[in-house]
C-alpha positions in Angstrom: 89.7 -24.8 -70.2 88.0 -28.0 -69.6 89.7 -31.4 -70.8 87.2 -31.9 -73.1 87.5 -28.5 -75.0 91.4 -28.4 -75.0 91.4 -32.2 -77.4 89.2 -31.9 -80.4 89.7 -35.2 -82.1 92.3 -38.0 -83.2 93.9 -37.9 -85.8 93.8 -41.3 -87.7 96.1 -41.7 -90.3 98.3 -44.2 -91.4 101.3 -41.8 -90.5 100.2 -41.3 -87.1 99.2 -44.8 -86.5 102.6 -46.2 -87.1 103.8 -43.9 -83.8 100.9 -45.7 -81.8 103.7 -48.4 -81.6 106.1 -46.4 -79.6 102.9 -45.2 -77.4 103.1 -41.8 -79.5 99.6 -40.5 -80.2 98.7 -37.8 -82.1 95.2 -35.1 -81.9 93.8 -32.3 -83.3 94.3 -29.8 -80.0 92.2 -25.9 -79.8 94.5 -23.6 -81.1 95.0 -21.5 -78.1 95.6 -24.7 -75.9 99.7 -25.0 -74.9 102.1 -28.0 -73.9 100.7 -27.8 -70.4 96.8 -27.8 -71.2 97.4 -30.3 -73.6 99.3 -32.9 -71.2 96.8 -32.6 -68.4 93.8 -33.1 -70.5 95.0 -36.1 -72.1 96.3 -37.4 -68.8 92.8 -36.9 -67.3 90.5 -38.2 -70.0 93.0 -41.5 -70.7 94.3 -41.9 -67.5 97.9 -42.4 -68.9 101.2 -40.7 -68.0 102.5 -37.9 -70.6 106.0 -37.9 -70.9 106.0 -35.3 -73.6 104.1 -33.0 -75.8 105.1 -31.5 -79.2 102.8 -29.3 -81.1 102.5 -27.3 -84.7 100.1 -25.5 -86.4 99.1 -27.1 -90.0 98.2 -24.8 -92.4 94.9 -25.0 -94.6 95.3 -26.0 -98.0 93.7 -24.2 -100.7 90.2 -26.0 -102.0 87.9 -25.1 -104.9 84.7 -26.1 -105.1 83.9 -26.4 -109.5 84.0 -22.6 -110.7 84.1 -20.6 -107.8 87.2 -18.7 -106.6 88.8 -20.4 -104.2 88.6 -20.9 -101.0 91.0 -22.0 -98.1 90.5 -24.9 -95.0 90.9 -23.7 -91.8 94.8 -23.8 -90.4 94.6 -26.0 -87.0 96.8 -27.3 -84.4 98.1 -30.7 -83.9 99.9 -32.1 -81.1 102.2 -35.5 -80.9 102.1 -36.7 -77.5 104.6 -39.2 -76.4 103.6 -41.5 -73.0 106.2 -42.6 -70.3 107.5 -46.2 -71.0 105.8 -47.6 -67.5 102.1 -45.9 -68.8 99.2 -47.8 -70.2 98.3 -47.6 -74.0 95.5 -45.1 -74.9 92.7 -48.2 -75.6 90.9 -45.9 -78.4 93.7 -46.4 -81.0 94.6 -50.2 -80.2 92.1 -51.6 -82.7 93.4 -49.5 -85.7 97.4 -50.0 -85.7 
């Protein structure tokens, strides 16, 4: 898998965004990606220095949209990654803490 393809997005919350403090990030990660993938492609695209990776897989909440029977959002995986105390800060999320 290429780096690219293994982290989907950010995820920007106010939850997630307090951890940016303690250089803990957290991103929506493919679903087939493990702790290994995951830790390499965010050491390559940030150039930082993973000390650890935990993941989970969110379930999708169920949505109606007006009368129709419902319908669910997809389940997807989300992995907290935690840098080494001597590594950079990712610059992307240094504007919004």
């Amino acid at each position: 898998m290429v780096s690219y393809d293994v982290i989907i997005r950010p995820v920007i919350t106010e939850r997630s965004m307090a951890g940016a403090a303690d250089k803990k990030y957290v991103f929506e990660v493919a679903p087939s990606a493990n702790k290994i993938e995951i830790k390499k492609a965010v050491e390559e695209i940030f150039s930082v220095k993973v000390a650890k990776v935990n993941t989970m897989t969110v379930p999708g909440k169920a949505k109606r949209m007006g009368a129709a029977r419902p319908g669910r959002t997809k389940d997807w995986k989300k992995a907290i990654v935690q840098l080494t105390e001597d590594s950079k800060t990712i610059e992307f999320f240094e504007g919004m803490v």
